[in-house]
C-alpha positions as CSV (number, residue, x, y, z in Angstrom):
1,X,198.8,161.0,89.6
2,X,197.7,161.5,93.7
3,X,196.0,159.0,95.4
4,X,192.8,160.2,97.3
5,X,192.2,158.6,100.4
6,X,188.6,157.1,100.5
7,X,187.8,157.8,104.6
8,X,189.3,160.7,106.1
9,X,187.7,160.0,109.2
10,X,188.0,156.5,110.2
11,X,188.7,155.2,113.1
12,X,192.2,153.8,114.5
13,X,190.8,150.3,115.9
14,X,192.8,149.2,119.1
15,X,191.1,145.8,119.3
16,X,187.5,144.5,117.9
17,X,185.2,147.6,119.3
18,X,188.1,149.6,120.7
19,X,189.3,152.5,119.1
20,X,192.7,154.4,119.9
21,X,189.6,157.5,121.1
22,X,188.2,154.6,123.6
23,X,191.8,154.3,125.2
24,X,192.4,158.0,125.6
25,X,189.4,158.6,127.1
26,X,189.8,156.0,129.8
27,X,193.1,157.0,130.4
28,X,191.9,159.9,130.9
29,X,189.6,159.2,133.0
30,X,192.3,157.0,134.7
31,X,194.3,160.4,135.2
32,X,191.9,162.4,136.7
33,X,191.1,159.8,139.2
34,X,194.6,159.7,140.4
35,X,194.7,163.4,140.4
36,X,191.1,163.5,142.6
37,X,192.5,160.3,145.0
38,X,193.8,161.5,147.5
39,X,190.3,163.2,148.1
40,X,188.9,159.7,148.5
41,X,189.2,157.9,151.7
42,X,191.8,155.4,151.6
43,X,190.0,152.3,152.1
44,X,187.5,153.1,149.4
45,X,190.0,154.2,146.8
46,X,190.1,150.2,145.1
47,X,186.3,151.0,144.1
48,X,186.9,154.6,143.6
49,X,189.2,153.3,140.5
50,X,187.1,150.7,139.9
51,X,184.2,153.3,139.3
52,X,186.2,156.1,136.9
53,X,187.1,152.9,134.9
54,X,183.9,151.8,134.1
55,X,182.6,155.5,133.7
56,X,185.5,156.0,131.3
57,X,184.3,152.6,129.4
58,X,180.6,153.5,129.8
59,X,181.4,157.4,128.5
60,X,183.4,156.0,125.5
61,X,180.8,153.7,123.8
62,X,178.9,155.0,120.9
63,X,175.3,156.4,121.5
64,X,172.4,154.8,120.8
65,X,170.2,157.8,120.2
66,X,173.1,159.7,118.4
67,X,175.4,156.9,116.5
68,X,177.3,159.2,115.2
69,X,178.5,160.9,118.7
70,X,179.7,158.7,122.2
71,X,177.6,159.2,124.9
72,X,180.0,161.7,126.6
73,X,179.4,163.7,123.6
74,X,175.2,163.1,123.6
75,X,175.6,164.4,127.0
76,X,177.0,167.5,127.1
77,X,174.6,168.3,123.7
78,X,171.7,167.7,126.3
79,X,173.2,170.0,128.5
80,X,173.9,172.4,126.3
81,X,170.8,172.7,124.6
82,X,168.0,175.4,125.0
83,X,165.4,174.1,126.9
84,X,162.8,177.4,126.2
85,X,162.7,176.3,122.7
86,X,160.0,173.6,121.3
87,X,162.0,170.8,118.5
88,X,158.9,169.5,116.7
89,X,159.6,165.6,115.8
């Protein structure tokens, strides 16, 4: 009668290793550095871009210690935690 859908949570895949979250956040990243530009003094704004871009690709890759999270996400749980409290391994 209704069709289930197997995966409710799959990712939307761009290109091979890209996903539609991977683009969003480096345009967002992209966003916020052209916001924050005219900050930046103007001879150094070329690396300046160059920089939020490859933070924005580096932040969007899937962690190694947590693969279900991206690394943006592993951060702000390390930030976030309580560091007054002992996690026995």
């Amino acid at each position: 009668m209704y069709s289930l859908p197997k995966t409710i949570k799959k990712e939307i895949l761009i290109m091979p290793g890209i996903t539609l979250a991977d683009v969003a956040i480096i345009l967002g990243m992209f966003m916020a550095a052209f916001v924050l530009g005219s900050l930046v003094y103007m001879p150094l704004r070329p690396f300046y871009y160059v920089y939020f871009a490859t933070l924005g690709f580096y932040l969007s890759r899937q962690s190694k210690d947590n693969p279900k999270k991206r690394k943006y996400q592993t951060i702000i749980l390390m930030l976030r935690c309580n560091h007054n409290t002992y996690h026995s391994i």
